[in-house]
C-alpha positions as CSV (number, residue, x, y, z in Angstrom):
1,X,21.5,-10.3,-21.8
2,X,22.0,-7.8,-19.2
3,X,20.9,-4.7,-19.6
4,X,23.0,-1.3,-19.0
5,X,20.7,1.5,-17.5
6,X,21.5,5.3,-17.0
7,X,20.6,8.2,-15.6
8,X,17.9,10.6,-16.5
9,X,19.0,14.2,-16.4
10,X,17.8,17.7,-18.6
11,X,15.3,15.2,-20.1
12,X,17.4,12.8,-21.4
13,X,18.9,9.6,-20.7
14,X,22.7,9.9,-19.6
15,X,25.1,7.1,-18.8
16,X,27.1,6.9,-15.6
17,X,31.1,7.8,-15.9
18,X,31.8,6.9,-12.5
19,X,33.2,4.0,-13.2
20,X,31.2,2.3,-10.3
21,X,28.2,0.0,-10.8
22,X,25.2,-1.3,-8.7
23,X,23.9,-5.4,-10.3
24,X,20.1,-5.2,-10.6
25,X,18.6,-8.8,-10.1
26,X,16.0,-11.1,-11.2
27,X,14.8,-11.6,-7.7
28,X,12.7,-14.9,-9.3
29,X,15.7,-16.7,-10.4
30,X,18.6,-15.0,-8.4
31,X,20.2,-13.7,-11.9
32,X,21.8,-10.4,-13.0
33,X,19.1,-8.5,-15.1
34,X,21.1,-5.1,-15.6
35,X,23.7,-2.6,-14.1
36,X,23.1,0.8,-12.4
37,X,25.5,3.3,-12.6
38,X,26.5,4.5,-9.4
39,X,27.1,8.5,-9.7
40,X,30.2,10.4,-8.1
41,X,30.0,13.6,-6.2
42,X,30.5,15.7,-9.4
43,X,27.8,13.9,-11.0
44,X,25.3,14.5,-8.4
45,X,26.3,18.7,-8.6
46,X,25.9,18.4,-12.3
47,X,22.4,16.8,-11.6
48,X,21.8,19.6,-9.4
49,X,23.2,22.3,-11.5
50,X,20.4,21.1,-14.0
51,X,17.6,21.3,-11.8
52,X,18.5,24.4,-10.5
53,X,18.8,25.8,-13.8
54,X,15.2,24.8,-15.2
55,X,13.5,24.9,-11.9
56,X,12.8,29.0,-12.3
57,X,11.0,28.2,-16.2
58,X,8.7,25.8,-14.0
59,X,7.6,27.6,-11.1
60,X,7.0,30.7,-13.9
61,X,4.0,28.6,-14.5
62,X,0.9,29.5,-12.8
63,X,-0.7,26.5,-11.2
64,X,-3.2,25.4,-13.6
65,X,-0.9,24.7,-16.0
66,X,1.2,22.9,-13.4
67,X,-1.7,21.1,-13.2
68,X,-2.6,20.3,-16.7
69,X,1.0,18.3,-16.7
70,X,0.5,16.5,-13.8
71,X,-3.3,15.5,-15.5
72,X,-1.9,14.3,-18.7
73,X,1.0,12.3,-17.1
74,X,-1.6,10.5,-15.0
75,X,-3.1,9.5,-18.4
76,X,0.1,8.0,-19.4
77,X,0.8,6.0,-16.2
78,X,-2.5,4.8,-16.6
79,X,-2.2,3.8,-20.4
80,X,1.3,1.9,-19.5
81,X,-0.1,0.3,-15.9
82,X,0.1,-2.9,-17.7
83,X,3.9,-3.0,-18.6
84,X,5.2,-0.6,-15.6
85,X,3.8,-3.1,-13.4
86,X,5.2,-5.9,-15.0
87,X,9.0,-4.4,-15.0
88,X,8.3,-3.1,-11.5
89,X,7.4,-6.6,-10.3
90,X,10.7,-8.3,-12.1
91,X,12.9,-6.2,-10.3
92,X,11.4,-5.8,-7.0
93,X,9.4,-9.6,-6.7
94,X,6.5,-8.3,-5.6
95,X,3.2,-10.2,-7.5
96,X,1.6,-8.1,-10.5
97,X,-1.3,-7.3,-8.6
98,X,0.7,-6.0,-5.7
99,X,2.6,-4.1,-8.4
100,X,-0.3,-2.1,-10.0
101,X,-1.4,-1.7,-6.5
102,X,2.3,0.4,-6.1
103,X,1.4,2.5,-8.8
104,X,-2.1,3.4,-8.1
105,X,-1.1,5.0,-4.8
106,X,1.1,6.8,-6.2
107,X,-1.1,7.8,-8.6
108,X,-3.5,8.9,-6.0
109,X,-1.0,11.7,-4.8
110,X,-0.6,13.0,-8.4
111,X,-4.9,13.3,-8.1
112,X,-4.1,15.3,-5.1
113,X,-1.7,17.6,-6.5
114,X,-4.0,18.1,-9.7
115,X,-5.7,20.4,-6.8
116,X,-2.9,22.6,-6.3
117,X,-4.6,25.8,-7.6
118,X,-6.7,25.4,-4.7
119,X,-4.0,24.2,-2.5
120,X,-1.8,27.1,-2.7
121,X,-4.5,29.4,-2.3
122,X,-3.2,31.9,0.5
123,X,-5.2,33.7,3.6
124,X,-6.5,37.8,3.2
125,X,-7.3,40.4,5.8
126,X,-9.0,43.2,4.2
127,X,-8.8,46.1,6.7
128,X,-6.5,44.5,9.2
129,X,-5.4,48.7,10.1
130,X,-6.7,51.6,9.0
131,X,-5.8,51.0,5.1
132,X,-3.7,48.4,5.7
133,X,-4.6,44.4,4.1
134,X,-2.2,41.6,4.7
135,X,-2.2,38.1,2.6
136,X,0.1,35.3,2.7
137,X,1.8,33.3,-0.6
138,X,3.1,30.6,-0.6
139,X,6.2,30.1,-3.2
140,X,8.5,26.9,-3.9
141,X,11.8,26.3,-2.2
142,X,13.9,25.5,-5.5
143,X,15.7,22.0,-5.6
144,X,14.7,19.1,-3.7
145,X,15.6,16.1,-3.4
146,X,13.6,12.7,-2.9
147,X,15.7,9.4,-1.5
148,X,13.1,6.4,-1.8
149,X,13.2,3.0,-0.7
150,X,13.8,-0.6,-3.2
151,X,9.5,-1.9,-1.5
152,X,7.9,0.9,-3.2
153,X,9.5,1.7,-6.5
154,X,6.6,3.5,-8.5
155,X,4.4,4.9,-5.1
156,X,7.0,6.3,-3.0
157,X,8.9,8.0,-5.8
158,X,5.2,9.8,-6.6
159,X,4.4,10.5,-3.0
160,X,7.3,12.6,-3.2
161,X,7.4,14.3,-6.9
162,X,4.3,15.0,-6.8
163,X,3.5,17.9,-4.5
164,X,7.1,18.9,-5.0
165,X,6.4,19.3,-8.4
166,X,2.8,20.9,-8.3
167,X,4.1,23.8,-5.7
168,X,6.6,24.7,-8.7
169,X,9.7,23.1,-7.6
170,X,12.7,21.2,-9.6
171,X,12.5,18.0,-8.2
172,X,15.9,15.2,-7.9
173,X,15.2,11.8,-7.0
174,X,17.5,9.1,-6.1
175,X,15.6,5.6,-6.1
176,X,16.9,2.5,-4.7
177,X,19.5,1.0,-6.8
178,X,18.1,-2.5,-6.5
179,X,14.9,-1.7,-8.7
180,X,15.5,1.5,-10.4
181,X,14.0,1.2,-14.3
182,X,10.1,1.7,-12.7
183,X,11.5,5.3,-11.6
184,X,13.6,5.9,-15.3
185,X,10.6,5.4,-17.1
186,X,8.4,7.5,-15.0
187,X,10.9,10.5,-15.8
188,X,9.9,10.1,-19.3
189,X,6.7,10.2,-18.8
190,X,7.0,13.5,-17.0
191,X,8.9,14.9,-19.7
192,X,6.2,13.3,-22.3
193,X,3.3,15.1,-20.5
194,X,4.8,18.6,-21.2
195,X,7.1,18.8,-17.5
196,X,10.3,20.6,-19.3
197,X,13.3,19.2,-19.8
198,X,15.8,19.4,-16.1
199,X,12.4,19.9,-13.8
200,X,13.0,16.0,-12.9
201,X,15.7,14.1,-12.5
202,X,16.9,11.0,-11.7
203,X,20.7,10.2,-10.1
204,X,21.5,6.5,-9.5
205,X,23.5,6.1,-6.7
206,X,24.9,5.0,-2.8
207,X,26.1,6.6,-0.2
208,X,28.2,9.1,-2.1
209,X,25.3,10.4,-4.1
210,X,23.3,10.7,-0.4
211,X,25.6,12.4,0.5
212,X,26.6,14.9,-1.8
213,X,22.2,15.5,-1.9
214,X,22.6,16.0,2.0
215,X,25.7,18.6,1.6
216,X,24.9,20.6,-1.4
217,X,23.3,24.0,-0.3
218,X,21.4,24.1,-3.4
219,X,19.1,20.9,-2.3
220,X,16.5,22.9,-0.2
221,X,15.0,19.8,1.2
222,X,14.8,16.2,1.3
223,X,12.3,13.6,1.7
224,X,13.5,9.5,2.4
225,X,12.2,6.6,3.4
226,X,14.0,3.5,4.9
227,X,15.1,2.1,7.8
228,X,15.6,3.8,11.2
229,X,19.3,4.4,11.3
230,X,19.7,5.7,7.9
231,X,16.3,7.6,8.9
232,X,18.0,9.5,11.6
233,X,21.2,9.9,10.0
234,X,19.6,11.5,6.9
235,X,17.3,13.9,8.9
236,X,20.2,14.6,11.1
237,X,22.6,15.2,8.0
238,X,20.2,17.3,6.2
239,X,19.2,19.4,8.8
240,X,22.8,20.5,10.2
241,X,23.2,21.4,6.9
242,X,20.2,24.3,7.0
243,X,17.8,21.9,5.0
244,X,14.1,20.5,5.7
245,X,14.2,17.1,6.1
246,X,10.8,14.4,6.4
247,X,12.5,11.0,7.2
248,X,10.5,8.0,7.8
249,X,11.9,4.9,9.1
250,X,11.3,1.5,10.6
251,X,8.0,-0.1,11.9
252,X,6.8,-3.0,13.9
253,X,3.2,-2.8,13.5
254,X,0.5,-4.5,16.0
255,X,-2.6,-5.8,15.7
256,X,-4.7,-5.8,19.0
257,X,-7.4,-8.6,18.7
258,X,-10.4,-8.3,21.4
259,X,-12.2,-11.2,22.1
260,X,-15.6,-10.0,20.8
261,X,-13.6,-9.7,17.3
262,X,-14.7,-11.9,14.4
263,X,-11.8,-14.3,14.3
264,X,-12.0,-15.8,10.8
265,X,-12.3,-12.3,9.1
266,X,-9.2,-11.0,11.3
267,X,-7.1,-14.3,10.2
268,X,-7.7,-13.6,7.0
269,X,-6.9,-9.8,6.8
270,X,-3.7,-10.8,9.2
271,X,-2.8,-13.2,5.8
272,X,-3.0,-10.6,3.8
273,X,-1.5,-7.8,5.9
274,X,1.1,-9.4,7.6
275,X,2.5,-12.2,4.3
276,X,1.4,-9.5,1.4
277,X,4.4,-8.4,-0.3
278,X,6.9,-11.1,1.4
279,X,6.6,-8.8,4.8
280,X,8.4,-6.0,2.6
281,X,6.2,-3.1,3.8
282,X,6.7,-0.8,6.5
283,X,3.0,-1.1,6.9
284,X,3.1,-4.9,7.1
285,X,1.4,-6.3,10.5
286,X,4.3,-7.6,12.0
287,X,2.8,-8.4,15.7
288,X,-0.5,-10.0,16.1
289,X,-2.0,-9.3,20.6
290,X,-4.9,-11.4,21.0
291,X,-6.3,-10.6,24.3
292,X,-7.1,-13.6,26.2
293,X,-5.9,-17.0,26.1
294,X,-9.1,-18.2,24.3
295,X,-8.6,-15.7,22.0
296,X,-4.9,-16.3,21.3
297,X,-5.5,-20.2,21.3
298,X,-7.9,-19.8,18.3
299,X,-6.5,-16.8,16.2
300,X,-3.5,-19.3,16.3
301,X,-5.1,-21.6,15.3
302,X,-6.9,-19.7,12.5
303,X,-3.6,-18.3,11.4
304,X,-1.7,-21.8,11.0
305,X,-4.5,-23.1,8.9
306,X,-4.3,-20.4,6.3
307,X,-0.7,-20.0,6.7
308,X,-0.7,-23.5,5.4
309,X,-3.3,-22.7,2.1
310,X,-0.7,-19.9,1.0
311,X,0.7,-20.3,-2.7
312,X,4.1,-18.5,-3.0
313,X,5.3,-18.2,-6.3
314,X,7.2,-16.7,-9.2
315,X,6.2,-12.8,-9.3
316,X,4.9,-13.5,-12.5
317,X,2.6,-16.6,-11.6
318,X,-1.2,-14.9,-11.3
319,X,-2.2,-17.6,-8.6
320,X,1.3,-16.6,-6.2
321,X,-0.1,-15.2,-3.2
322,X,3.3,-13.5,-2.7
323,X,6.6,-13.2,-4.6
324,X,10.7,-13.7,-3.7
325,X,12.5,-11.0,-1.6
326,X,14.2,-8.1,-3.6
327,X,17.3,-9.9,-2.2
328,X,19.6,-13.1,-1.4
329,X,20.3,-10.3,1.9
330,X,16.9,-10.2,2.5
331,X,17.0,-14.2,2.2
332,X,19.6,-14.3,5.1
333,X,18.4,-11.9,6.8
334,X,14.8,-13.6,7.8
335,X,16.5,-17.1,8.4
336,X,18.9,-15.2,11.1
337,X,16.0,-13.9,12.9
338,X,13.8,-17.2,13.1
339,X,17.1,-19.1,14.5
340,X,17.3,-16.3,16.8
341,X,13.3,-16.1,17.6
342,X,13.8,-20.0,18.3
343,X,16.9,-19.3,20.0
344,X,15.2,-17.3,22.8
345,X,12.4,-19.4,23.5
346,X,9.4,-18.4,21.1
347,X,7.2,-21.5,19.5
348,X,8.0,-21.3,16.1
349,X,4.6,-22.6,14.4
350,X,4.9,-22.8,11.1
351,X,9.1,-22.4,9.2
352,X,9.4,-20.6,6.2
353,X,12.9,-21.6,5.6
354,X,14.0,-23.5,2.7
355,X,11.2,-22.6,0.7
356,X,11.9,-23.8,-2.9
357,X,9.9,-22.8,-5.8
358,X,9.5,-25.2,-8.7
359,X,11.0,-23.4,-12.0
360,X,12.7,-20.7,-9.5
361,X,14.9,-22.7,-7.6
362,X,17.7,-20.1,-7.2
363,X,14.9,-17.5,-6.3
364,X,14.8,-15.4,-3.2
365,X,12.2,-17.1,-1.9
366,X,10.8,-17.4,2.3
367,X,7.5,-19.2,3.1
368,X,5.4,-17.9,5.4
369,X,6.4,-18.3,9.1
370,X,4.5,-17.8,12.4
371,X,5.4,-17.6,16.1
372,X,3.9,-17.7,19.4
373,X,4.1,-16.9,22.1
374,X,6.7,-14.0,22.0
375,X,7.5,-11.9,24.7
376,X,8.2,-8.1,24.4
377,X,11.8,-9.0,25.4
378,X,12.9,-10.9,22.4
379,X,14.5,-9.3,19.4
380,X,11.9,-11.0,17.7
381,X,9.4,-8.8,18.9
382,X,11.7,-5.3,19.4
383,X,13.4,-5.3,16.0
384,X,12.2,-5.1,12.2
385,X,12.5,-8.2,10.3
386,X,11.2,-6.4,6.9
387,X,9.7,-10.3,5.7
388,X,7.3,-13.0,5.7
389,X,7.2,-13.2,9.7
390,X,4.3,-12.5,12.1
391,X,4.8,-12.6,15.7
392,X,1.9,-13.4,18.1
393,X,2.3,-11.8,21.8
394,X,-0.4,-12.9,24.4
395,X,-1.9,-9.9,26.3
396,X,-4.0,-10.9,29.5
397,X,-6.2,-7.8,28.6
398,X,-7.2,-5.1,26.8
399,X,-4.6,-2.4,28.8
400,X,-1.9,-4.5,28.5
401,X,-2.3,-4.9,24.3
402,X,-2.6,-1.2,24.6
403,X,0.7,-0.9,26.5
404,X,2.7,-3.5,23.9
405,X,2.0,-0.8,21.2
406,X,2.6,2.6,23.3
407,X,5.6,1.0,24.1
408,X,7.1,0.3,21.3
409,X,10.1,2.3,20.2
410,X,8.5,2.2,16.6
411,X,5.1,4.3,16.0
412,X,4.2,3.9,12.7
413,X,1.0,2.2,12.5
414,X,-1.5,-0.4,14.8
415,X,-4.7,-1.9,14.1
416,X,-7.6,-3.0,16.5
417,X,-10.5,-5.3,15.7
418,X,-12.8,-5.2,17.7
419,X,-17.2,-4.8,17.5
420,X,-17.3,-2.7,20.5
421,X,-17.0,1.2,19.9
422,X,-16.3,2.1,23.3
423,X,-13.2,0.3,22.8
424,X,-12.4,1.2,19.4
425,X,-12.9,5.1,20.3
426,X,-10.7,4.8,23.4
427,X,-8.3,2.8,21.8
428,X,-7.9,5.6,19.1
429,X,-7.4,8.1,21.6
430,X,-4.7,6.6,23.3
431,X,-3.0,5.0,21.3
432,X,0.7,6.8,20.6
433,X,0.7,5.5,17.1
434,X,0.8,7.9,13.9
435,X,-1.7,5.9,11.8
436,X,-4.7,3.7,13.4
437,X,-6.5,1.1,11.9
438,X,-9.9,0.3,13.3
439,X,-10.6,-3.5,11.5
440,X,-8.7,-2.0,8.8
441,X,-5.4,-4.0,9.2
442,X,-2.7,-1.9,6.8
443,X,-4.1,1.8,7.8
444,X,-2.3,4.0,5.1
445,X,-4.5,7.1,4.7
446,X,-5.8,8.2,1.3
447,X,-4.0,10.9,-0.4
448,X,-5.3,14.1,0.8
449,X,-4.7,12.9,4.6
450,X,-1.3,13.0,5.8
451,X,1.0,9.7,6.1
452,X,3.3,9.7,8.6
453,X,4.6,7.6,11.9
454,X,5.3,8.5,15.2
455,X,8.5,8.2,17.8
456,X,11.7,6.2,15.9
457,X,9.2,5.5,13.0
458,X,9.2,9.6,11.6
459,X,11.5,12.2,11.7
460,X,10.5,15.5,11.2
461,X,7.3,18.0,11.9
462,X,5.5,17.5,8.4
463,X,4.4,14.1,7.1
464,X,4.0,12.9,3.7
465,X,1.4,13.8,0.9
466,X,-2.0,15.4,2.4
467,X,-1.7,19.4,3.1
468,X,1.3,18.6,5.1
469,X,3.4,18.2,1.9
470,X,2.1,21.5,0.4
471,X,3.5,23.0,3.4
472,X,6.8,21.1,3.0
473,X,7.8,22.0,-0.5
474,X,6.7,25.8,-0.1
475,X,7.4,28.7,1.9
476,X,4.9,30.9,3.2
477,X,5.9,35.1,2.7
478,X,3.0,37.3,4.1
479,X,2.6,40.8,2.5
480,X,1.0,44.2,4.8
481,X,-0.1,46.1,2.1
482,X,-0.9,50.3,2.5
483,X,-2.2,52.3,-0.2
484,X,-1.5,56.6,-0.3
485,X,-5.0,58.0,0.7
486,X,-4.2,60.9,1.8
487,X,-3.4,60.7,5.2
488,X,-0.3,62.2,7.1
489,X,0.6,60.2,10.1
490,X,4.0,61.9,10.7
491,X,7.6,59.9,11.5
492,X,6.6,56.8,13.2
493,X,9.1,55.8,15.9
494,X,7.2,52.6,17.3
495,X,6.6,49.3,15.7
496,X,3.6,49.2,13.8
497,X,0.2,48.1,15.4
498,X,-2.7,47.0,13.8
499,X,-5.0,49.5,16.0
């Protein structure tokens, strides 16, 4: 039976009457599961109307009570971690494991935000003039909006609601339509750990919805993550139009491997890091640089064997290593580019293609597939596949590895491995790179650091969670303050001085 889903709006469920709908699949057997409703431009303003209308009851309460919601709807997830994860992994594919993983770091921004009385604490000057103090507040914006990606369902959704919602804004988000009951459900937990009614909403949608978010002066600022283009064109959009904007995009993430490395532990975090998740992570390790040919000859070699060993399965299956795509698209995609990797000359070492899954056989399944001996030239190399594909480039030495990822157009994270610090501190300071692993393969910072790439990975001056979002969702008024003692300065012509 396939199931109808809605939207959630003034703390209630609230069916679509668009007209338009979005099919939400069984990723493990290629199947229909349930229909989104795809809102129009006037149901996106009625969404925001809402918000904007319960947003004031919200920020009226002082932080600590903020707080206490944001506490007990972390109790909640927790309580429900079993089934979310399970309906998170039958829409998106990923494996159960991967999928409670997706909601714990999410959950470790809402532990953040728990600190926001201390967060929003501003600065004072006592006697900055004669009689005069000055302090700084910082206040919510109002209504903003939060357009996440169909790979993180549960985490991305929290990165963003959750400082938004601490620093006492109204907060609108518009999740993927491929995998959108994770997000539905989490609104009702909001509204079941005391958030009122209208403070969070969430509009199912396309491009319309975008863009009615992007256009509508009452949307203060929006947060997305996705690919490049749609990146740039939502930073761009939002930004014309007088909003913030924090836009993440593409990756192609690199893996520098020195020859002093440990080989067999870096094949198998290079498993993990570049296969986890089918490949669908902006985070994944896409490019593997071993420096040297001895090097390269035997982290191939390493790689192939374990490549080999992997189990891919039914998201369901607890021995799968990794699950289907989200997406037949996905599917077609990945074939395209290993014809076109072979195409242009790379060794294609191990095929993924054709992969069929006993029990699944109409799944949106990819095995694992390795290359070598790219080239920075190919598309292989320069573009993001977003699946089960690592590229290895040979770098002659150290410099040149280092080059490959400074390079890059994308900037959004790198790893070395390495058992020399010289290199590993130089390597760190060099690198132009937004987030460094050092032996850490998948370098996503915890919660109260800031996660963000660089160059055509990230668009925007503040990054996501970490003090950078506290900054994002508020803004900062500053208060000279002057008391009547007494004192008869006359007409004052000049600007004030603080002498």
């Amino acid at each position: 039976m396939v199931r109808e889903l809605t939207h959630f709006i003034g703390g209630q469920h609230v069916p679509g009457t668009s007209g338009n709908f979005g099919d939400v699949f069984d990723p493990n057997l290629g199947q229909v599961q349930a229909r989104v409703p795809l809102a129009s431009k006037s149901e996106v303003e009625a969404v925001i109307a809402n918000a904007e209308a319960a947003q004031p009851v919200w920020a009226a309460f002082n932080p600590q009570k903020r707080a206490r919601v944001l506490m007990k709807f972390l109790a909640l997830v927790q309580d429900e971690m079993d089934s979310l994860a399970a309906l998170l992994s039958s829409e998106h594919g990923k494996t159960i494991a991967d999928a409670k993983g997706d909601i714990q770091r999410g959950l470790e921004v809402i532990e953040f935000a728990v600190g926001i009385p201390h967060l929003l604490k501003g600065e004072y000057t006592e006697g900055a003039g004669t009689g005069i103090d000055v302090y700084s507040m910082r206040q919510p914006l109002g209504v903003v909006a939060g357009i996440t990606p169909f790979n993180f369902p549960a985490m991305i959704p929290l990165w963003k609601a959750g400082p938004a919602l601490a620093t006492g804004n109204a907060f609108v988000l518009k999740p993927s339509e491929r995998d959108p009951s994770v997000p539905l459900r989490l609104a009702e937990l909001f509204l079941e750990a005391g958030l009122p009614a209208g403070v969070f909403n969430v509009v199912n949608g396309d491009k319309e919805a975008v863009d009615t978010l992007l256009h509508d002066p009452r949307i203060k600022a929006v947060g997305f993550v996705g690919s490049t283009p749609i990146a740039q064109y939502i930073y761009e959009t939002a930004t014309a139009n007088g909003k913030r904007a924090q836009c993440f995009g593409g990756a192609k993430n690199h893996a520098i491997v020195m020859p002093d490395a440990d080989l067999d532990d870096v094949a198998d975090q290079l498993i993990g890091a570049g296969y986890g998740s089918a490949g669908e992570r902006c985070m994944a390790i896409s490019v593997a640089v071993p420096v040297g040919e001895e090097t390269a000859d035997r982290l191939v070699a390493k790689l192939t064997e374990r490549v080999h060993k992997l189990n891919i399965g039914r998201s369901d299956d607890p021995g799968a290593d990794y699950g289907p795509l989200v997406g037949q698209d996905g599917v077609n995609r990945v074939n395209n580019y290993v014809q076109i990797g072979i195409d242009e000359g790379a060794e294609l070492v191990v095929d993924g293609r054709g992969l069929v899954v006993e029990g699944a056989e109409d799944g949106y399944f990819v095995g694992a597939t390795l290359f070598d001996k790219v080239t920075p030239e190919m598309r292989i190399y320069r573009e993001e596949i977003f699946g089960p594909v690592v590229s290895v480039v040979r770098a002659k030495d150290y410099e040149e590895g280092l080059r490959l990822a400074n390079e890059h157009e994308y900037g959004n994270g790198v790893a070395i491995f390495t058992r020399d610090g010289d290199t590993a501190r130089d390597f760190a300071a060099r690198v132009q790179v937004g987030m460094v692993g050092i032996n850490v393969p998948i370098p996503v910072p915890i919660a109260y650091y800031t996660f963000g790439g660089w160059k055509r990975s990230g668009f925007g001056d503040l990054n996501q969670h970490g003090p950078d979002s506290i900054r994002f969702y508020t803004k900062t008024k500053t208060v000279t303050q002057r008391w009547p003692s007494g004192l008869k300065e006359g007409n004052a012509f000049v600007i004030p001085t603080m002498d």
